[in-house]
N, C-alpha and C positions, 0 to 999 in steps of 0.2 A: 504494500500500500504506500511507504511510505516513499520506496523508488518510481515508481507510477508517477506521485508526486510530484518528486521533485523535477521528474524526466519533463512532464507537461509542463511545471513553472520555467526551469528554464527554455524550452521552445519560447512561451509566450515574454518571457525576457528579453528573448534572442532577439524576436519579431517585434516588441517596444524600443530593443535599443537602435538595429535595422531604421525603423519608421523615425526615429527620433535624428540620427546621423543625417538621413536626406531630406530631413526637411532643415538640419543646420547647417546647411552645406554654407551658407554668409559668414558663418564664422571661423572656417576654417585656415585665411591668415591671422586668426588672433589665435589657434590652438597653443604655441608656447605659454603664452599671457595666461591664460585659462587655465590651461594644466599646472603651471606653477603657482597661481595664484590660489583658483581654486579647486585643487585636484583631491584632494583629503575631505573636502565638501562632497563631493561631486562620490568622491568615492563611498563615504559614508551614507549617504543618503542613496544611493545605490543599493547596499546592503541591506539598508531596512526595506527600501521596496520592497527586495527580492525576497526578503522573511517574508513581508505583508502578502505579498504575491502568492508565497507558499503556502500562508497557512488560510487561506482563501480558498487556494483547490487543498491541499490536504485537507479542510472541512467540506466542502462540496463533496469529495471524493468516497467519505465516513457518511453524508447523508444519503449519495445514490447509491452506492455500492454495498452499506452493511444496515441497510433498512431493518429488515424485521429477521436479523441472525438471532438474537436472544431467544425469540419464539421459537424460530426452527430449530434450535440445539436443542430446548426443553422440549419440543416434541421427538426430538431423536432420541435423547435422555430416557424418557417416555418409554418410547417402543426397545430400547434396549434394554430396559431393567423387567417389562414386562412380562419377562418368560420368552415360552416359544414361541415365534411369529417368524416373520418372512427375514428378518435380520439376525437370524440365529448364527451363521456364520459370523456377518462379525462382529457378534455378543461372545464368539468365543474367541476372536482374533483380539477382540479388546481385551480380555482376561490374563491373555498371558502379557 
């Protein structure tokens, strides 16, 4: 789950910083100026995007992906403890 994650934030990172560079193309004789001046800004505020970015799809991902697990465990819980049924097999692969 959580490389799934991370794999989609950074695509969608990739493709913000992509759209962001060609639409700054005007300031690209000031890049020295920029990066020296404020490249520790620039970088920092980078970073937290890219957390905010992640745990945005890491929570998207936790509500489409593992909806109603608790329910279906405790029904598999269910039918495993319940004796003999159709998952008798592996009530006894779970055993050993």
């Amino acid at each position: 789950m959580i490389r799934s994650a991370l794999f989609v934030t950074a695509v969608i990172f990739l493709a913000m910083a992509l759209v962001l560079l060609g639409e700054c193309r005007f300031l690209i004789p000031y890049r020295a100026l920029l990066v020296h001046t404020y490249g520790r800004t620039i970088l920092v505020f980078s970073a937290v995007l890219f957390l905010n970015v992640f745990a945005g799809v890491y929570l998207a991902c936790r509500k489409l992906f593992l909806k109603d697990t608790g329910r279906k465990l405790v029904h598999l819980e269910k039918q495993l403890r319940s004796g003999p049924s159709i998952l008798d097999e592996l009530s006894r692969h779970l055993e050993h």
